[in-house]
N, C-alpha and C positions, 0 to 999 in steps of 0.2 A: 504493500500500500504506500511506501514512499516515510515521507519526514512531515506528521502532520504538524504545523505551527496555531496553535491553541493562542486566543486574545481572550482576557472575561472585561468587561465593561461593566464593572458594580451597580456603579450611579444609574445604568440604562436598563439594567434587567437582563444582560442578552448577554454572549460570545459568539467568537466568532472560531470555524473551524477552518485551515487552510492546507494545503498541499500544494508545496510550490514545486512539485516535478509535473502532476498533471490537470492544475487548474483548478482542482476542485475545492470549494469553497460553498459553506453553509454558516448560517446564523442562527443559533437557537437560543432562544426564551427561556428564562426563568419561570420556574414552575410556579403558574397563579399570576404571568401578566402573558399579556397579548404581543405580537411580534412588533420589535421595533419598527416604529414609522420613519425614523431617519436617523442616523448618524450625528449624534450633538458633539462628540466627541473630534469631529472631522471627518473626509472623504474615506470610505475604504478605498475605491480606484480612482484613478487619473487618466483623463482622456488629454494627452496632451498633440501637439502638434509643432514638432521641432522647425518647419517648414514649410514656405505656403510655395515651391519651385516646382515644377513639373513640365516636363517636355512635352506630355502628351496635351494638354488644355482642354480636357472631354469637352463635349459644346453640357452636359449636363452636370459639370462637379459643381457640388453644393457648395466649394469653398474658393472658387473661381480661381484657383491654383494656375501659375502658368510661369513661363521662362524668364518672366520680371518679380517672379517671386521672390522671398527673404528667407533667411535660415535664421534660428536661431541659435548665439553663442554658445558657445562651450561654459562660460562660466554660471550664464544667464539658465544653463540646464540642471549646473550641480545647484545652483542654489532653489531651484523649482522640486528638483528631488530630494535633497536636503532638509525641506520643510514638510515635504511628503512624505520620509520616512520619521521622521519626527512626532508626525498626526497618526502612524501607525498606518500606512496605507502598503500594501502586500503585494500588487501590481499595478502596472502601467499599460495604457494602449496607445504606442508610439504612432502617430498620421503625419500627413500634411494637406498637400502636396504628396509627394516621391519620397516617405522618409529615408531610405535608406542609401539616396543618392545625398545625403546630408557630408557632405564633407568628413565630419568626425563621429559618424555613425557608428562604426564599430568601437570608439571608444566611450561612447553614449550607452552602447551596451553593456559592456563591462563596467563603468563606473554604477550605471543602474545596480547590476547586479552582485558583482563582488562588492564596490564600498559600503553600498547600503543597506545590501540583503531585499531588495525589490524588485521581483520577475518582470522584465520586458516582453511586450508582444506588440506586432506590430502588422500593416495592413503594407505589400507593394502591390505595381500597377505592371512586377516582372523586369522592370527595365533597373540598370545596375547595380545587379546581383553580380558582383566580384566575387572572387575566392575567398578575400580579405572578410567582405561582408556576411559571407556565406559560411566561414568557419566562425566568426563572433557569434552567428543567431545558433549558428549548434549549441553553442558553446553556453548562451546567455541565456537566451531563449524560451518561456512555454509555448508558443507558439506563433505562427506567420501564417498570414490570410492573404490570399493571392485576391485579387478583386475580379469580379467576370465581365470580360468585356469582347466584344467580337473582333479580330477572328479569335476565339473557341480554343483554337490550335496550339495560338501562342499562350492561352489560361494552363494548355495540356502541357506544355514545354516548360512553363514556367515550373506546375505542381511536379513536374520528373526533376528538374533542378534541385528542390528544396528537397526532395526525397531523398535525393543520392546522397543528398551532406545527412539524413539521419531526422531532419527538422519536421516536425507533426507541423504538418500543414491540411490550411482550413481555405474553403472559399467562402468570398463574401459577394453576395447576387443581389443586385438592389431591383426591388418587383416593384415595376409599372404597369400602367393597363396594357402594353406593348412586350415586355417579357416576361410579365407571367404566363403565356403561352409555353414559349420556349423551359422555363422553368418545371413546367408542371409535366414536359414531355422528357423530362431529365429524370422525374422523378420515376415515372413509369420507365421509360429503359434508360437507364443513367449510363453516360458513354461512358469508353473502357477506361481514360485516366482517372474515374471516380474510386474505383479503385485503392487506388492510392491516396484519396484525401479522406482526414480524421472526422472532418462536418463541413456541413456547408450551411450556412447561414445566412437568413433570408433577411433583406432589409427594408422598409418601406421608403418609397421614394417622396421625399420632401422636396415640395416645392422653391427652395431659396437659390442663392446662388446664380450659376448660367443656366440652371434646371428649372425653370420657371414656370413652364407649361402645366396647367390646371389640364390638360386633356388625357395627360400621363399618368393622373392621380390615381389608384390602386382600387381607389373606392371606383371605379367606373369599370373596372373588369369585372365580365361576368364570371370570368374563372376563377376569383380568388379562392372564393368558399371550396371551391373543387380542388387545391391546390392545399390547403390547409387540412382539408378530410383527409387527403393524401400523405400529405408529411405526415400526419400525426395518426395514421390506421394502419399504414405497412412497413414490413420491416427493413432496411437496408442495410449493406454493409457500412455504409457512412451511416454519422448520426446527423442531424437536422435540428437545427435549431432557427430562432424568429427573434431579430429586437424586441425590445421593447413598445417600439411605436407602433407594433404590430397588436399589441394587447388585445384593440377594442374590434377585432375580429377573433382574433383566436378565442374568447369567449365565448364569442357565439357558434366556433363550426370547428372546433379542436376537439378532439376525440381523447385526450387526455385528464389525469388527475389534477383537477385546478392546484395542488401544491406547487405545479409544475410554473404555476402563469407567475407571473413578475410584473408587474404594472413600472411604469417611468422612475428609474433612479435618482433623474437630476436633483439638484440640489439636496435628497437623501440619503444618496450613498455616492454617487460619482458630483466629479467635477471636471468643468474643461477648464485648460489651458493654451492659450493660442504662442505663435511665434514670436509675437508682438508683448508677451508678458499680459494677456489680459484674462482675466476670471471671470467664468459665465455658467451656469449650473450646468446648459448644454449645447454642444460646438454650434449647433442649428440657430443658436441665438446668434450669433456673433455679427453678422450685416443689420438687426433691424434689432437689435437692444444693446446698449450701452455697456462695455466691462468693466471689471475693478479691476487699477491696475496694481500687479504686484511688485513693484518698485515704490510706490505709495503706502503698500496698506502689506499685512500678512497674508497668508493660505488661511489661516485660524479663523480671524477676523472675519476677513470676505466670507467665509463659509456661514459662520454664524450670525453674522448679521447685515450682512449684505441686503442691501433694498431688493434684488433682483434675484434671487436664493430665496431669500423670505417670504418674496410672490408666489414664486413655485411651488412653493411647499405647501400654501395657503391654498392654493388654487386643485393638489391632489390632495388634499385632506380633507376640503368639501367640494366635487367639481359639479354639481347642483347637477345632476344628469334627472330627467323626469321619471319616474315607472321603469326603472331598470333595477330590476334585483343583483343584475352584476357589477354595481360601479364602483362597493366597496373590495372589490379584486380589482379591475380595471384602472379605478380612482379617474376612470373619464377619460383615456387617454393620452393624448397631447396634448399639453395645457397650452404647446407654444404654437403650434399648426393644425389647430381641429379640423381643417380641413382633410387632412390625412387621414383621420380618424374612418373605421372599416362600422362599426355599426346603423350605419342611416340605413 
């Protein structure tokens, strides 16, 4: 079973359980209260974003990432993971942009993980993955999420790379009304490099960014519902997983043990951090609501009393849904893009 790392949080009622070989992590309650609503104590995860640079410029990335992008520093990272290991946070999920074309990526990783003791993971787009890069994620590593994007081919070339260095590799598939098609036909005969990936992971498509199009939105597929009976009624050799922003469907047409569902972390248990040093409960906010900057102000601080954290939390802790018996799972869910949301 690995090296489990045990947290107890007195003051909250709860611990936390972790294994930092294979990701797995639970929270369990104190006998005679109810499951924490959030984390007072600080983030358990970090969504950070070392870099908003990308060669590729999707015409649909939510964080409009392109070749006039920024990195951020070397030192501007230890001190973002330095208050993150400080708050007790276990792992990080390195983005950008292309993280791993970050200049000092591979020493990103290693600082993550040997000075702090905080497992890295991280999302590429495939494109440079050096040797260099490629023996650090062995090395650092819980995992790396390849992103799926057509052609298909180079997603397969890319998940045989990461395999050869030994690295548990995941896809991350973002469903619009437009690939959840392709997605649902993956599920029934899933091509032969699935194989070799750990999960694949389904994302909803948020409208921000160069992705703007309301015609994409997942709520207009009729195949969602058929897509989700699917992931969640037959068995595969990959396992299947859904964000969070996917909740206010999976509710209604997910063929699993509601322990299973997760309603929105932000501001409760995760935090973003952008290149730029700014704090936002989630990366989705970052073009159309103001951050705290952490050159200004702490991780601690911002987390706990931050105007913009305090909204969100306020917002899933009553999200005023009419005649729905599921909202106290759900918590309603996108407080920041209810348009996404899958129950209309």
């Amino acid at each position: 079973m690995g090296t489990f790392r045990l947290q107890h949080y007195p003051d909250e009622h709860y611990q936390t359980l972790f294994n930092p070989e294979t990701g797995f992590f639970v929270r369990v309650e104190e006998s005679g209260y109810d499951e924490p609503f959030w984390s007072a104590h600080g983030p358990e995860m970090l969504d950070i974003s070392i870099t908003s640079w990308c060669s590729r410029e999707c015409e649909t990335c939510y964080r409009m990432a392109g070749r006039m992008g920024r990195h951020m520093t070397f030192p501007d990272y230890e001190n973002v993971i330095h208050q993150a290991a400080q708050l007790g946070v276990t792992q990080v999920a390195l983005g950008g942009g292309n993280p791993n074309e970050h200049p000092d990526f591979a020493e990103i990783l290693r600082l993550t993980r040997r000075n702090y003791g905080i497992v890295p993971n991280y999302t590429t787009n495939g494109r440079g993955l050096s040797p260099t890069v490629l023996h650090a994620s062995a090395e650092q590593c819980g995992a790396v999420a390849v992103s799926v994007y057509e052609p298909y081919s180079f997603v397969a070339k890319t998940v045989r790379i990461l395999r050869n260095y030994g690295i548990r590799t995941n896809l991350h598939f973002v469903l619009d009304a437009h690939s959840v098609e392709t997605a649902l036909s993956w599920l029934r005969d899933p091509p032969t490099f699935m194989s070799q990936v750990n999960a694949i992971v389904f994302l909803n498509y948020k409208p921000v960014g160069r992705g703007t199009a309301v015609t994409r939105l997942l709520c207009r597929a009729n195949l969602c519902r058929d897509l989700i009976e699917k992931a969640t009624t037959n068995v595969h050799s990959f396992k299947v997983g859904f964000d969070s922003c996917m909740i206010s469907g999976l509710v209604k047409a997910a063929k699993v043990n509601p322990i299973w569902y997760d309603a929105c972390e932000a501001a409760r248990f995760s935090m973003f951090v952008s290149e730029k040093l700014q704090m936002y409960p989630c990366s989705f906010m970052e073009k159309i609501y103001p951050g705290i900057s952490l050159t200004d102000s702490n991780m601690l601080d911002a987390w706990q009393n931050g105007k913009s954290f305090q909204a969100i939390r306020r917002a899933l802790r009553n999200p005023g849904c009419n005649r729905c018996n599921m909202q106290t799972v759900c918590r309603g869910g996108c407080p920041i893009l209810p348009s996404i949301n899958l129950c209309k």
